[in-house]
C-alpha positions in Angstrom: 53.7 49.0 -31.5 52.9 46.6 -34.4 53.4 43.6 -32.9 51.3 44.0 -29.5 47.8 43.9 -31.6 49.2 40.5 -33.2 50.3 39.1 -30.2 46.8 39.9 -28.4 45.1 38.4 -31.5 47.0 35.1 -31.2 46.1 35.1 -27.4 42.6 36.0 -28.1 42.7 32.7 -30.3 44.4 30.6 -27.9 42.2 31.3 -25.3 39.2 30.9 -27.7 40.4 27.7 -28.6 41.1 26.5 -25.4 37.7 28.1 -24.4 36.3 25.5 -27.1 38.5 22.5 -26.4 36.7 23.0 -22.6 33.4 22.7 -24.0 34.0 19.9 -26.6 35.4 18.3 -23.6 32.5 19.3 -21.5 30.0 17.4 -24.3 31.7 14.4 -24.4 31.8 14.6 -20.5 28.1 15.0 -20.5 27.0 12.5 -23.2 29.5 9.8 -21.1 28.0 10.8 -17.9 24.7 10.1 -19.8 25.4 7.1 -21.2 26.6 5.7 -18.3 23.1 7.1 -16.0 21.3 5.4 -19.1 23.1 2.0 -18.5 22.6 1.9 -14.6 19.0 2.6 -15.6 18.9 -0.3 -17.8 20.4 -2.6 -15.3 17.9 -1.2 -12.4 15.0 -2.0 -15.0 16.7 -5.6 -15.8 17.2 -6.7 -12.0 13.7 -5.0 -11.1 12.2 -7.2 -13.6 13.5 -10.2 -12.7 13.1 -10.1 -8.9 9.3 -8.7 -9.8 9.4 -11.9 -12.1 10.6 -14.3 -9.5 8.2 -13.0 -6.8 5.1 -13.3 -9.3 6.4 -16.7 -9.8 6.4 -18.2 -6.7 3.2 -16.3 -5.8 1.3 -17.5 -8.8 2.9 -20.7 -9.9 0.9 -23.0 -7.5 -2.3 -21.0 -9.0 -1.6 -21.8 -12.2 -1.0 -25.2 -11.7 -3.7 -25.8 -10.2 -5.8 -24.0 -12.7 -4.2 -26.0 -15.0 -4.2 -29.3 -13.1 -8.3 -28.9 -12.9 -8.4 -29.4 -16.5 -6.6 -32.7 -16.6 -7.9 -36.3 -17.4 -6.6 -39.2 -16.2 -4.7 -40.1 -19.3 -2.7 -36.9 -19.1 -1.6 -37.0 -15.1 0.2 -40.1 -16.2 1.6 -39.4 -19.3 4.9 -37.8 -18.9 5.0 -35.5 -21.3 2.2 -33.2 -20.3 2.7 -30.3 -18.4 1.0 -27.3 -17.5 -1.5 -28.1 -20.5 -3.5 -31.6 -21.1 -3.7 -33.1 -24.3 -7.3 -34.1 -23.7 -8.8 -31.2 -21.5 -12.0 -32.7 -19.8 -14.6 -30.3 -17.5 -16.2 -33.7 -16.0 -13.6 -32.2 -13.0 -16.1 -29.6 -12.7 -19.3 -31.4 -13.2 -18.5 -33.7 -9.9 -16.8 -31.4 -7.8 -19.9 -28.7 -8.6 -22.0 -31.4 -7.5 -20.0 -32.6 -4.4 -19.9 -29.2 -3.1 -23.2 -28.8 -3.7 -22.1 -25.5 -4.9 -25.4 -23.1 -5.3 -26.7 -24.1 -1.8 -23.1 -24.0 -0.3 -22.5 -20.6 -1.7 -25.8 -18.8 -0.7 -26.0 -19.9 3.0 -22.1 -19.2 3.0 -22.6 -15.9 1.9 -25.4 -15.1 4.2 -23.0 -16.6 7.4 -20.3 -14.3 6.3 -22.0 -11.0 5.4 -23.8 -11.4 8.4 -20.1 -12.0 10.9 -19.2 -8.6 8.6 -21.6 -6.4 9.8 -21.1 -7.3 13.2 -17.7 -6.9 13.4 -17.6 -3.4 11.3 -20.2 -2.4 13.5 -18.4 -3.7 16.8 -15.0 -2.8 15.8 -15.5 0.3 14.8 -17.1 1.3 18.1 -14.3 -0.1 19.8 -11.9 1.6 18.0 -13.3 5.2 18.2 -13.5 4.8 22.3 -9.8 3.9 22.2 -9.3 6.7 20.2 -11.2 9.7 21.9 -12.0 8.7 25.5 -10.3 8.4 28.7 -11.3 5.6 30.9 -9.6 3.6 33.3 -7.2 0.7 31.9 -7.1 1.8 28.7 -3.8 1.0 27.8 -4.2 -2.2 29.4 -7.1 -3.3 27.3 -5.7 -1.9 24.3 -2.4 -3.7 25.0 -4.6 -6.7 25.7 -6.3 -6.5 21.9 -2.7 -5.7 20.4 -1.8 -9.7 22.4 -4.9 -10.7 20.2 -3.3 -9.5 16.8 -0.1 -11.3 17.3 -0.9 -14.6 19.5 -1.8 -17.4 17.4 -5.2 -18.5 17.3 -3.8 -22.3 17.8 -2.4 -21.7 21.4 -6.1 -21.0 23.0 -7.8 -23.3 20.6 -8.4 -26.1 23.5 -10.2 -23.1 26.0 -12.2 -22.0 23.2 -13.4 -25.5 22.8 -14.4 -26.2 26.4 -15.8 -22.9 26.5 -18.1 -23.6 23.7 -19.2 -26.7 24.4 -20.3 -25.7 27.9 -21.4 -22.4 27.7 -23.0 -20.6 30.4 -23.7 -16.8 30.8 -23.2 -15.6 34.1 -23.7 -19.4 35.5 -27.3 -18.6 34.7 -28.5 -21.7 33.0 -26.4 -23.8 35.5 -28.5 -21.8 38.5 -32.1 -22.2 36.6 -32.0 -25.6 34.6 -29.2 -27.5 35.8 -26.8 -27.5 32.6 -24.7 -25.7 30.3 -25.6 -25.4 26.7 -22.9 -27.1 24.2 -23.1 -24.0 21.3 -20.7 -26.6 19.1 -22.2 -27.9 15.7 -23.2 -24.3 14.7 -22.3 -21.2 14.0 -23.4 -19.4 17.4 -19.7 -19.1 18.8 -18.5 -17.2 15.9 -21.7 -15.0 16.2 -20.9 -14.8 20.0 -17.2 -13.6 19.4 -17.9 -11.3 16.9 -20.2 -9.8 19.3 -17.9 -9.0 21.8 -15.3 -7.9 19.9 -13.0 -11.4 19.6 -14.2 -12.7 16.5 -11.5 -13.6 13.8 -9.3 -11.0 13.4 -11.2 -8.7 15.8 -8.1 -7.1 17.4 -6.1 -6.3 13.9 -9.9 -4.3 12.7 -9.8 -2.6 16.2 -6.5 -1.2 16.0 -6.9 0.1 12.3 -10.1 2.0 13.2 -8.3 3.2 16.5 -5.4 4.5 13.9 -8.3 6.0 11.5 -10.0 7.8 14.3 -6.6 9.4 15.9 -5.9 11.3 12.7 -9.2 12.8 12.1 -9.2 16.1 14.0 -11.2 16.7 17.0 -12.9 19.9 15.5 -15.1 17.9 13.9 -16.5 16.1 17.1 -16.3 19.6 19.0 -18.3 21.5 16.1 -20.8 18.6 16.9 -20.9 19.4 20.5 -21.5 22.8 19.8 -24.6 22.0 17.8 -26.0 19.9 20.3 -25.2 16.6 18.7 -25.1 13.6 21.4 -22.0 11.1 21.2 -23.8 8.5 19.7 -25.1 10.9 16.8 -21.8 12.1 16.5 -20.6 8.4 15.8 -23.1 7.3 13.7 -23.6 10.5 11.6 -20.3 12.6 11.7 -17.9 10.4 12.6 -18.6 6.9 10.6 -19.4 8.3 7.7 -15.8 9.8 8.0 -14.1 6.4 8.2 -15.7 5.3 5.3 -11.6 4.1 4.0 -10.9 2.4 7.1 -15.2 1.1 6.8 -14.4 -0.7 3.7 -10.8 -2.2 4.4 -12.0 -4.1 7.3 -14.8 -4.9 5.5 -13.0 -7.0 2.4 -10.7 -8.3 5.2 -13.6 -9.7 7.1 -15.1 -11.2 3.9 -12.1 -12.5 2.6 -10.7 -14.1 6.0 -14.1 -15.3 6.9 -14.1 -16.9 3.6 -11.3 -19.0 4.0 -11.6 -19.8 7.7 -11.2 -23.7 8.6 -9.9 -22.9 11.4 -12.7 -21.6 13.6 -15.1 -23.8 10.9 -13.4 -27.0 11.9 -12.7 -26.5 15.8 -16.6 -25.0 16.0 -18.2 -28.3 13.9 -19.5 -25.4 11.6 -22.2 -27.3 9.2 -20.5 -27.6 6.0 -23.4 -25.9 4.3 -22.5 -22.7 6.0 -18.9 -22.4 5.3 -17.6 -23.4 1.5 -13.9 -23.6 2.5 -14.7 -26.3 5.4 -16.8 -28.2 2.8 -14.1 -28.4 0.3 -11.7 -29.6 2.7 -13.9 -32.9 2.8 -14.7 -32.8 -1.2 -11.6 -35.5 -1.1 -13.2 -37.8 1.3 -16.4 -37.3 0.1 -15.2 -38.7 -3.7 -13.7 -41.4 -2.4 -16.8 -42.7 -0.4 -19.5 -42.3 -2.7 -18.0 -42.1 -6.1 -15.9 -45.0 -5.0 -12.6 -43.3 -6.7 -9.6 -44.6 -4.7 -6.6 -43.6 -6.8 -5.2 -40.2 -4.9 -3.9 -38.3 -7.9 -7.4 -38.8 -10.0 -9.3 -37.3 -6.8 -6.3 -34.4 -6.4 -7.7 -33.2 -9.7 -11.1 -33.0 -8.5 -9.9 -31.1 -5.6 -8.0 -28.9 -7.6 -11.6 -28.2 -9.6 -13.2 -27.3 -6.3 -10.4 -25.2 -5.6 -11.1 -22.6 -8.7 -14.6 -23.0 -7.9 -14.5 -21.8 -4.1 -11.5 -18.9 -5.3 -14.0 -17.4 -8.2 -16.5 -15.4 -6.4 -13.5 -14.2 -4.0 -11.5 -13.3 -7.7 -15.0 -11.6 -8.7 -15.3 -9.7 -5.7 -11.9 -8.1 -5.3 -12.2 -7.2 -9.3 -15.4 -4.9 -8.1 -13.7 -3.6 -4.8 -9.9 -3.3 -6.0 -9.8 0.5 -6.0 -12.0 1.0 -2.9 -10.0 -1.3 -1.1 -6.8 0.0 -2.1 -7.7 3.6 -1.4 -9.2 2.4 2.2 -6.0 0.5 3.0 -4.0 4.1 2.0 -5.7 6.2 4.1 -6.1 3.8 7.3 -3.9 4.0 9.9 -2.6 0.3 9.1 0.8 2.0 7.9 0.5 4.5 11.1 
């Protein structure tokens, strides 16, 4: 009778410590499984950062040599051991290329050209969009399937048509019927107007089908509450509806500023005057140096171009400082990603 307490005692304590060897082993399990969760974390973090280092390199390494490059003198392209920053750091880049761009002039009739293809094309585009979006007509997928052909098919394979178009316009063979003659539009900027217009300007289709995608996912209480109150379908646009797609407003707007900023492409087939569009004058800054300022050695006028170049980038830099959060928040709620 004795020994039965003892022995349950000893069992107690065998179990106890077996219940304690579990849990030590348990710990140590835990703080490996830790360690090791901390480790993959750390090599996650290390890979991230160097593919988020390589990417960032090859995005910004030609900017920064050419914001370094703008700097140079003569003496430093040709001395070897300089790179990335001159010995002798000169801004008479600057001065010339300021001057050859005729930068102040350039810039304000540029701006004006641009703001004003903007407005049409938010205005235009947006229409467009919201009658793709919330009316039935007939061909409807056929046009819209015709402005998706407009996103993806290069601009360069009906460059020639556009020319010949241009440069003997006619509306509705009218001029041909009361004077005889087309009108040639080329030399100025009235074919860019005239596309924007109609809703084929430069990048037309891609603002189109992101204010189609805007307008779908607004709900169409809104436009019957409207009805209800007696509002018309263009007061409904204008005053319910636009001021809705304010988002989708402002992404097509910095991606009409921007890509009508840098367009060449409809600035050089077009004969755009120079002063109207600062990207197409600084693709002849190069010539232009070499004519009048009578500087033939390539490499000394690459570093003027590369001047020009940070002076045509800095109001674009400036302006996406000011807009970087309403752009970002436009192109989140868009239907770009729909």
């Amino acid at each position: 009778m004795i020994t039965q307490p003892k022995q349950i005692a000893i069992k107690i304590k065998q179990s106890l410590g077996a219940l304690s060897r579990i849990k030590e082993d348990d710990v140590v399990q835990n703080k490996a499984a830790k360690l090791v969760h901390r480790g993959k974390g750390f090599l996650y973090s290390v890979f991230r950062l160097l593919i988020l280092t390589g990417i960032s390199y090859v995005i910004l390494g030609p900017l920064i040599s050419i914001f370094s490059n703008s700097f140079f003198s003569s003496s430093d392209l040709y001395n070897p051991s300089v790179f990335l920053f001159p010995l002798r750091p000169t801004l008479e880049n600057y001065r010339l290329s300021f001057m050859r761009l005729d930068y102040w002039n350039t810039l304000y009739k540029s701006v004006i050209y641009i703001v004003l293809i903007t407005v049409i094309q938010v205005f235009i585009t947006s229409m467009a969009g919201y009658g793709f979006a919330r009316f039935e007509f007939p061909l409807k997928k056929l046009l819209f399937g015709c402005v998706v052909v407009t996103i993806v098919l290069p601009a360069y394979t009906i460059m020639i048509p556009l020319y010949q178009h241009f440069r003997e316009w006619d509306f509705l063979w009218l001029f041909k019927i009361f004077t005889g003659e087309s009108r040639n539009l080329l030399q100025s900027a009235k074919p860019m107007y005239l596309m924007s217009l109609f809703g084929s300007g430069l990048r037309s289709g891609l603002y189109i089908y992101i204010f189609r995608q805007f307008f779908r996912g607004l709900p169409k209480e809104i436009e019957e509450a409207a009805l209800i109150d007696g509002a018309g379908t263009w007061y409904t646009y204008f005053r319910i509806m636009l001021v809705n797609a304010i988002p989708s407003v402002l992404t097509v707007t910095v991606f009409s500023l921007v890509w009508q900023y840098n367009d060449m492409f409809y600035a050089g087939l077009f004969s755009i005057p120079t002063d109207q569009n600062i990207a197409y004058r600084l693709s002849t800054i190069a010539a232009t140096i070499q004519f009048v300022d009578k500087i033939r050695d390539p490499l000394v006028v690459q570093l003027y171009v590369y001047a020009g170049v940070v002076l045509v980038l800095l109001p674009i830099l400036i302006l996406y400082l000011f807009l970087q959060k309403y752009f970002m928040e436009g192109l989140e709620r868009s239907g770009i990603v729909g």
